[in-house]
Backbone bond lengths (Angstrom), bond angles and torsions (degrees), N, CA, C in turn:
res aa  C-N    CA-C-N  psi(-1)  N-CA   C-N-CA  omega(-1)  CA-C   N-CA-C  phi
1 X - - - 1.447 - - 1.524 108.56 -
2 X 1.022 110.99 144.34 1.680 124.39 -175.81 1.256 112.34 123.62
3 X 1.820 118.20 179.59 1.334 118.93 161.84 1.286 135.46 -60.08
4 X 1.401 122.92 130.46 1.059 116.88 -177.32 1.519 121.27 -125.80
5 X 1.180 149.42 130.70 1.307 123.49 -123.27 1.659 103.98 -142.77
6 X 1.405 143.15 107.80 1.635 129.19 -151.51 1.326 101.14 -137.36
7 X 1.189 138.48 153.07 1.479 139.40 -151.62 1.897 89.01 -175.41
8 X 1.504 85.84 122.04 1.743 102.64 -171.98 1.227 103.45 -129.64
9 X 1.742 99.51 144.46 1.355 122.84 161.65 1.221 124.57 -74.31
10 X 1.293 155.54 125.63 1.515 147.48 144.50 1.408 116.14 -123.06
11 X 1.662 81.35 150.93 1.582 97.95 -177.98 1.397 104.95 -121.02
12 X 1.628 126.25 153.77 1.439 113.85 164.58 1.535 98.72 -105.25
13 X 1.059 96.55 166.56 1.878 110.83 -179.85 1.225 111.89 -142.20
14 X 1.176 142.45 126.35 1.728 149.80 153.66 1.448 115.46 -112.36
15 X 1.080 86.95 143.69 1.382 112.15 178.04 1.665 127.28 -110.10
16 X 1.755 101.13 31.45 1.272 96.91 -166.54 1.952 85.22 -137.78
17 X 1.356 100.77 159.40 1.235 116.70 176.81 1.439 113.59 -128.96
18 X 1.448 103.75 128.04 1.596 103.51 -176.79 0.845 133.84 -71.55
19 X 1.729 106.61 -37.60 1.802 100.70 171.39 1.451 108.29 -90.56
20 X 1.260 134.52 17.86 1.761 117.98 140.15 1.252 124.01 -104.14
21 X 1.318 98.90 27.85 2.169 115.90 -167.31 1.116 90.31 -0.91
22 X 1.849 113.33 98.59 1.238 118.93 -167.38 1.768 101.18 167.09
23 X 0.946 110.05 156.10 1.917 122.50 -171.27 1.481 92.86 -93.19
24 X 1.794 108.83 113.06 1.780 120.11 173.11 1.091 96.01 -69.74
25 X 1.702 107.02 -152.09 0.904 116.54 -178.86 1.742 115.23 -139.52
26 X 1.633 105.26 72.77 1.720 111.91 -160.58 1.635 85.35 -88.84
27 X 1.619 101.26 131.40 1.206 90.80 -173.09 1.768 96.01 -99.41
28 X 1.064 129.16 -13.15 1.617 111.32 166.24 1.278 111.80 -48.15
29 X 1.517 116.49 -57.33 1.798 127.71 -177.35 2.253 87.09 -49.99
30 X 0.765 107.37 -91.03 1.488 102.53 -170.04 1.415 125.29 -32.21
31 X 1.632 116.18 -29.40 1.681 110.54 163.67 1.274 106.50 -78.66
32 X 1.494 127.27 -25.55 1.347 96.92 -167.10 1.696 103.46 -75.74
33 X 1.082 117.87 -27.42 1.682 131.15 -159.24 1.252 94.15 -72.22
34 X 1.396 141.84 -22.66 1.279 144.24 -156.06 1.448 111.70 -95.00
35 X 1.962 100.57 -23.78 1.541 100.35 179.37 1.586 105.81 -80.75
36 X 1.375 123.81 0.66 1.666 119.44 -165.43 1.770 96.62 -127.91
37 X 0.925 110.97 79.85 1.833 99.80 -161.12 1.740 102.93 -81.52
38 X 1.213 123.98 5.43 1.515 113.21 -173.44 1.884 94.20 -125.63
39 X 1.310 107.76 27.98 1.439 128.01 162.22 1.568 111.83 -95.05
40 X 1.564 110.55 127.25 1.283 118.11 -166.75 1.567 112.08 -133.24
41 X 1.768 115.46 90.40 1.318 100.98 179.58 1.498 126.16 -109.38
42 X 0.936 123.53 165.75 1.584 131.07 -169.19 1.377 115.71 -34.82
43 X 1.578 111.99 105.19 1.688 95.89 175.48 1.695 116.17 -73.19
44 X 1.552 115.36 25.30 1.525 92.56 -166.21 1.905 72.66 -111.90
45 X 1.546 121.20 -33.96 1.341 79.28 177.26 1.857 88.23 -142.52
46 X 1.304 96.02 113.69 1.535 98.69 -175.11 1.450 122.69 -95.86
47 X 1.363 99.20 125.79 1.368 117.56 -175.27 1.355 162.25 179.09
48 X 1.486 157.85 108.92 1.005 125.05 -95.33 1.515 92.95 -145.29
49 X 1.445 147.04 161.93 0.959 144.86 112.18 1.871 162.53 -44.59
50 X 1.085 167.06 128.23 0.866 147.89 -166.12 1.764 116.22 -138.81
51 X 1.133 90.62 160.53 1.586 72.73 -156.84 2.141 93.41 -138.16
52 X 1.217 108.48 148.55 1.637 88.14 -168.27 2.063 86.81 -143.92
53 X 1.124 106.39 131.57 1.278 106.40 170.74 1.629 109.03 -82.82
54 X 1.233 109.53 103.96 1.836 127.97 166.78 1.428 121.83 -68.75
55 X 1.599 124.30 -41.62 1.246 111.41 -157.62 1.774 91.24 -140.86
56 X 0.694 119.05 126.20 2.179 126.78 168.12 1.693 96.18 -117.91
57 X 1.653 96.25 138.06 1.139 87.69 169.29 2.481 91.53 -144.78
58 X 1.175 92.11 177.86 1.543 104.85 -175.69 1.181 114.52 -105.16
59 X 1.110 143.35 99.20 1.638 131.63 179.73 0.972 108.57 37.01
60 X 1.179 120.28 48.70 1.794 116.92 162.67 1.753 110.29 -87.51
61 X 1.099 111.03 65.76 1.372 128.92 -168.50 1.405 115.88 -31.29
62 X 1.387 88.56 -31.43 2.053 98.10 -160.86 1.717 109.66 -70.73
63 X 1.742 75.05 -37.07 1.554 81.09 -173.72 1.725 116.89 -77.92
64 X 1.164 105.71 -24.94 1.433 118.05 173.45 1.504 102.29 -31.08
65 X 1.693 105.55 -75.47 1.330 133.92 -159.04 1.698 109.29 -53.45
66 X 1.721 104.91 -25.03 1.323 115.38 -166.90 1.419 85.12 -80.51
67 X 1.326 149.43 -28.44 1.210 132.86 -141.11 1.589 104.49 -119.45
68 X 1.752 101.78 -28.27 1.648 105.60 155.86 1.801 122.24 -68.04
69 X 1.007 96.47 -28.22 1.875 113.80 -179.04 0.950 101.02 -58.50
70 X 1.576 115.65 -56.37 1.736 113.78 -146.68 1.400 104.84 -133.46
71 X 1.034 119.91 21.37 1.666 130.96 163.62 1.300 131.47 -143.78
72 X 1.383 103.83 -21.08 1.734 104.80 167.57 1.487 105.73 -123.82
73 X 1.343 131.22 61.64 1.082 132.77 -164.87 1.477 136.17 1.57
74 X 1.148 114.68 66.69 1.822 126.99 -143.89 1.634 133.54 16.87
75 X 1.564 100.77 39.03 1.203 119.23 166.79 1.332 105.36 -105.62
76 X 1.750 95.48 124.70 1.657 95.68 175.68 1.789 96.14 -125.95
77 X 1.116 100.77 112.58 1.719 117.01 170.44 1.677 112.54 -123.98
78 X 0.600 83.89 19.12 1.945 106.35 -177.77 1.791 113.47 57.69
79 X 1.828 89.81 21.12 1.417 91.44 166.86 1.547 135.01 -43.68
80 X 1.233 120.98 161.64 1.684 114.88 145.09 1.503 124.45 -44.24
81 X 1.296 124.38 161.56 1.507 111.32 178.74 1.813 95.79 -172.95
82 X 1.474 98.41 108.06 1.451 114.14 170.54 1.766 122.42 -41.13
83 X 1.005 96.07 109.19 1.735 98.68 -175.31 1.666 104.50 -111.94
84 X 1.993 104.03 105.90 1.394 90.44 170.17 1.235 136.78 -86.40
85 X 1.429 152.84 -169.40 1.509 152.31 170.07 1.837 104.17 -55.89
86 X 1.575 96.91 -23.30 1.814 111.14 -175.01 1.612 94.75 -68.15
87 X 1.085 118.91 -48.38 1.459 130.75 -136.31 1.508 85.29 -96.66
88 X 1.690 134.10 -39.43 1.251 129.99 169.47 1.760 111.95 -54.02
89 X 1.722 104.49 -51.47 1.492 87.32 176.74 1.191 149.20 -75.70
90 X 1.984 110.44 -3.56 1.262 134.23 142.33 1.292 124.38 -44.51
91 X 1.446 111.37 -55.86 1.282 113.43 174.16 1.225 126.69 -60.23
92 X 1.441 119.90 -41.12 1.691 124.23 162.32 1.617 95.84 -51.51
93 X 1.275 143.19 -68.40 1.494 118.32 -162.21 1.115 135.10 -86.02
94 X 1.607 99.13 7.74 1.670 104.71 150.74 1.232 125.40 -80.91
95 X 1.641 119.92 -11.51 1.520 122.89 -165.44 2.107 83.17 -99.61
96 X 0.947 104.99 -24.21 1.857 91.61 -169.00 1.253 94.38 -93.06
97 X 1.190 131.40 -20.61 1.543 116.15 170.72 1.819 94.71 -77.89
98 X 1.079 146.69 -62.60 1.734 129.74 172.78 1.336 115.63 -16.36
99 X 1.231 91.03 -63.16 1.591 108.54 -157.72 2.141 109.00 -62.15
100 X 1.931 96.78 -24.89 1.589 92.78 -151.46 2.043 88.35 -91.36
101 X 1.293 104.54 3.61 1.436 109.75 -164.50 1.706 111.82 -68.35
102 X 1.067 104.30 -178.44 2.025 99.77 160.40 1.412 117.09 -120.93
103 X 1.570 116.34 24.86 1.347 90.28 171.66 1.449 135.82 -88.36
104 X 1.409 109.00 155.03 1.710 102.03 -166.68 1.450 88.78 -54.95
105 X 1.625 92.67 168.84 1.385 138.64 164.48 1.555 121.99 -116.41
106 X 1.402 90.77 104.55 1.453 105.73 168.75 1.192 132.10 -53.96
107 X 1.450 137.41 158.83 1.359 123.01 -178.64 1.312 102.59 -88.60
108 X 1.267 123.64 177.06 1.780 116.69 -164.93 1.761 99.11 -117.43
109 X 1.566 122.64 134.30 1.351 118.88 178.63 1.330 84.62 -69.81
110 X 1.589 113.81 148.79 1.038 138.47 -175.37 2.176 88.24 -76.73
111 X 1.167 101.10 -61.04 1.456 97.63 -171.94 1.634 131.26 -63.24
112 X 1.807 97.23 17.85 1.185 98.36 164.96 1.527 143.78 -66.99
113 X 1.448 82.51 -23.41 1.645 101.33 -167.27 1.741 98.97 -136.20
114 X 1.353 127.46 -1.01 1.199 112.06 175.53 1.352 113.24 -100.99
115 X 1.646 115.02 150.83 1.202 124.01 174.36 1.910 106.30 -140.40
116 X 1.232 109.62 149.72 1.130 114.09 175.77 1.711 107.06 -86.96
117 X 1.394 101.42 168.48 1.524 110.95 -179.55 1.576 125.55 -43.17
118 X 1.480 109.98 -38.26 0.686 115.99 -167.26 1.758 114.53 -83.58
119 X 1.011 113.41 -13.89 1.650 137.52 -172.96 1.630 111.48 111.93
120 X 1.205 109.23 -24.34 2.158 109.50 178.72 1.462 101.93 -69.58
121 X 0.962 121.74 154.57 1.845 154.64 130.85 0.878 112.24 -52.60
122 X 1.026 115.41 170.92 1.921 132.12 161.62 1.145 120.16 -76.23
123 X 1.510 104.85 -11.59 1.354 94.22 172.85 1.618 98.75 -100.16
124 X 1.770 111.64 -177.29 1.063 114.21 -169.01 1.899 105.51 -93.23
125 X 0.949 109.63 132.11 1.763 129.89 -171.01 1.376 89.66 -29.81
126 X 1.286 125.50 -53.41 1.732 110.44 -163.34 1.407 123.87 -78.23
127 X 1.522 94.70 -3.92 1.451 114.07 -176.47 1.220 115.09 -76.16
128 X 1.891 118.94 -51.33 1.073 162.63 -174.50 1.308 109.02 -49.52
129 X 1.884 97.27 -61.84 1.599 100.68 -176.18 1.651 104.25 -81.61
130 X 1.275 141.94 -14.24 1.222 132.82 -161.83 2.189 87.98 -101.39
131 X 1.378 98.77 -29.49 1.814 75.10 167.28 1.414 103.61 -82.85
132 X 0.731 131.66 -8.42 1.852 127.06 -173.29 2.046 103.14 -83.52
133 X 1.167 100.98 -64.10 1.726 92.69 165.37 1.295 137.08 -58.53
134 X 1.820 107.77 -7.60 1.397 117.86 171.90 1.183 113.55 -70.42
135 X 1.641 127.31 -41.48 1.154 127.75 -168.09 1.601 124.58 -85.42
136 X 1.736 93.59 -19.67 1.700 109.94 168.23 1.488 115.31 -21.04
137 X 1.371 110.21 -49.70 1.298 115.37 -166.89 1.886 111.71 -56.34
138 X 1.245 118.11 -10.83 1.259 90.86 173.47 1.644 101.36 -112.47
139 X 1.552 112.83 128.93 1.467 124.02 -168.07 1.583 114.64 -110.54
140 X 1.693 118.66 139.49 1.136 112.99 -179.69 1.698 113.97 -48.98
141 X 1.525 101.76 143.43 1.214 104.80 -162.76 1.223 142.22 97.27
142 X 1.386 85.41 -20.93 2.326 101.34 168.84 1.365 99.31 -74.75
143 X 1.339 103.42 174.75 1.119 111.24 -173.58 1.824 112.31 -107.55
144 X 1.428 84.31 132.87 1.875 109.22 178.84 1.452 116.91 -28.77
145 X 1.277 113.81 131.44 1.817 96.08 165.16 1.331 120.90 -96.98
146 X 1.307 117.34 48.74 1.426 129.50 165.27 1.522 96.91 172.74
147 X 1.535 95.97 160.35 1.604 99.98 175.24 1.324 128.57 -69.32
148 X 0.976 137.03 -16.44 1.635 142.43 177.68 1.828 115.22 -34.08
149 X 0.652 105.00 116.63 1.851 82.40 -175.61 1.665 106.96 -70.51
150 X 1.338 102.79 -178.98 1.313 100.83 -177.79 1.435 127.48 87.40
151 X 1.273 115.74 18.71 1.136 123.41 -166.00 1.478 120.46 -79.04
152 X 1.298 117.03 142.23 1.854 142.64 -161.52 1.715 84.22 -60.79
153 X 1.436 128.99 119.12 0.959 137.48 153.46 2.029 116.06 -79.83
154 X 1.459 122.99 176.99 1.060 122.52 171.54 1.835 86.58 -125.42
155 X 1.930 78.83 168.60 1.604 90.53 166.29 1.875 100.41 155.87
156 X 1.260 117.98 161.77 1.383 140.85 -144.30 1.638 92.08 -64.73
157 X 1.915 124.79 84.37 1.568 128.78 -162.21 1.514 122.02 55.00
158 X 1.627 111.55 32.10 0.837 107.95 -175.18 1.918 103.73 -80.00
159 X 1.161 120.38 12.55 1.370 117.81 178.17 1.604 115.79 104.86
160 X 1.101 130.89 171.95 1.434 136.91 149.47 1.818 124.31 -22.50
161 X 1.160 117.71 102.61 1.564 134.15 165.59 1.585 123.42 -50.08
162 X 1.402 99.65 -17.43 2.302 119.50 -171.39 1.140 91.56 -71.12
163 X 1.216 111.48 170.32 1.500 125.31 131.58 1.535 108.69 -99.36
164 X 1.484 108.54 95.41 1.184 109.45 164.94 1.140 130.18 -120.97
165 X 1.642 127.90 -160.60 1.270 105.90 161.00 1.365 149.49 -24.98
166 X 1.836 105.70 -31.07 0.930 104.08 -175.85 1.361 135.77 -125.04
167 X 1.733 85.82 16.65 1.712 113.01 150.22 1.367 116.77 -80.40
168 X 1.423 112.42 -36.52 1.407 106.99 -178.06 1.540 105.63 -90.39
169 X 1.174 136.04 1.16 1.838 127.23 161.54 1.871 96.77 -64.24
170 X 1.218 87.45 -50.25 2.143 97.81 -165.72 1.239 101.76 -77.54
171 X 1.184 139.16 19.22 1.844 144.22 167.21 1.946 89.41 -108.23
172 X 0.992 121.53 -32.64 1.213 127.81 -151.70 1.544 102.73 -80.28
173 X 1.690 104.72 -74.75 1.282 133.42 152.86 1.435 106.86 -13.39
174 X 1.397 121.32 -64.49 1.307 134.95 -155.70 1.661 98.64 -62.40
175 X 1.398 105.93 -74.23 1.450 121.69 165.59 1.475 136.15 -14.62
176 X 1.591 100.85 -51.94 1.440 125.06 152.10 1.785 121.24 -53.93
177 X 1.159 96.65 -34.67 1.321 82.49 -160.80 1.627 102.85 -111.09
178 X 1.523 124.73 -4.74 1.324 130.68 139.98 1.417 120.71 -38.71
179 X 1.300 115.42 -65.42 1.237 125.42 -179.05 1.498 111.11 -56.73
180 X 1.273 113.72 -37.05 2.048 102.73 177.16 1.514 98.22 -84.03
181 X 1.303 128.92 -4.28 1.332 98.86 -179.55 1.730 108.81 -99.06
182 X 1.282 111.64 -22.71 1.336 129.94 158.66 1.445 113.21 -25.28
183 X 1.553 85.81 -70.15 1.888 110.89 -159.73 1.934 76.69 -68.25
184 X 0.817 101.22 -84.38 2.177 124.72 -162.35 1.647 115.92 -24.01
185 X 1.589 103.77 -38.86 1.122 109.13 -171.90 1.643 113.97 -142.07
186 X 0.987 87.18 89.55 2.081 112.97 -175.99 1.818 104.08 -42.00
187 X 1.348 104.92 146.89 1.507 92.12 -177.02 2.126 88.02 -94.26
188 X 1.455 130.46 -9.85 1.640 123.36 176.17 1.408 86.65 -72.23
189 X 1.227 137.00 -40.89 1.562 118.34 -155.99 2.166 111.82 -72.17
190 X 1.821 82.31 8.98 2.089 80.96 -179.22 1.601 116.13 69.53
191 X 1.667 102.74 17.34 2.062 103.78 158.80 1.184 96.75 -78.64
192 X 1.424 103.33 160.15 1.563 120.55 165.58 1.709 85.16 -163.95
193 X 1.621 88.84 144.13 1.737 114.54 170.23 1.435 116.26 -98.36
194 X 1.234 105.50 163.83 1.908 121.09 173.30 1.518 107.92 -152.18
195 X 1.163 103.14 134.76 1.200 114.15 170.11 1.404 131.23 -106.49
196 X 1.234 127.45 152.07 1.583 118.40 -178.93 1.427 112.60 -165.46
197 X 1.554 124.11 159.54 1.330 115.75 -151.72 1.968 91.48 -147.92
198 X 1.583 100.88 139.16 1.790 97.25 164.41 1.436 106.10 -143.16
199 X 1.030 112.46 146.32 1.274 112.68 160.62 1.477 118.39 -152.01
């Protein structure tokens, strides 16, 4: 239970050529088709998608909000939500402006993000959920308590509200893994990302 946070790669692929109105010969489109052999797609226009999960993240709340803000127009229904190469290089200079700042760093409640096997904490369930609805009150889209962007949203286990440790690992994380998808996956080569969130 909690946020859970997934950011995908896709590619489209065809296998058809227009000026031989006729099936080429792309051999990515043909390996991938080759791993599903009782898959049957359209010979009038053949072609397939793929889709690769790149980035997971854990109640990284902030970033959630960044991706409901500025990609699903602050609707969060745990829809899909088009993420362009634009919206990646925004996102890198909101995490280096975090990161280049001075504000302290808090230490991180351990029980922000931990749960036992069973789904309980250490603390006791009624405890848990009555601190978890306390913090509800601050909603994506309120306003920041300082200017920094990126700011610690609340929401139903959505994690820690600080900037603490373990906002600034998931600013970090994030950063990292902008940059390989940047470098990794060209927006000429026809990637495009999506993002989506459940908890």
């Amino acid at each position: 239970m909690g946020l859970d946070m997934y950011l995908s790669a896709v590619k489209y692929e065809s296998n058809y050529s227009f000026q031989k109105k006729e099936s080429g010969e792309n051999e990515r489109f043909n390996t991938v088709l080759s791993a599903f052999p009782n898959v049957k797609v359209s010979e009038h226009s053949p072609s397939l998608e793929v889709s690769f999960t790149v980035g997971y993240w854990r109640k990284a709340n902030a970033i959630h909000a960044w991706f409901v803000n500025n990609c699903g127009k602050g609707v969060d229904e745990c829809q899909e939500m088009y993420v362009s190469h634009e919206h990646l290089l925004t996102l890198k200079e909101e995490c280096l402006k975090v990161l280049s700042s001075d504000i302290p760093v808090k230490k991180a409640d351990e029980n922000a993000r931990s749960m036992n096997i069973d789904g309980t904490t250490d603390l006791d369930i009624g405890s848990f959920i009555a601190a978890s609805m306390a913090v509800e009150s601050t909603q994506i889209g309120s306003e920041p308590v300082d200017d920094l962007p990126l700011p610690p949203v609340a929401g139903f286990f959505f994690g820690s509200t600080e900037r603490d440790e373990w906002y600034f690992n998931d600013i970090r994380e994030t950063l990292s893994l902008v940059n390989d998808l940047i470098r990794d996956y060209p927006d000429e080569d026809g990637w495009r990302f999506s993002y989506r969130a459940s908890w």
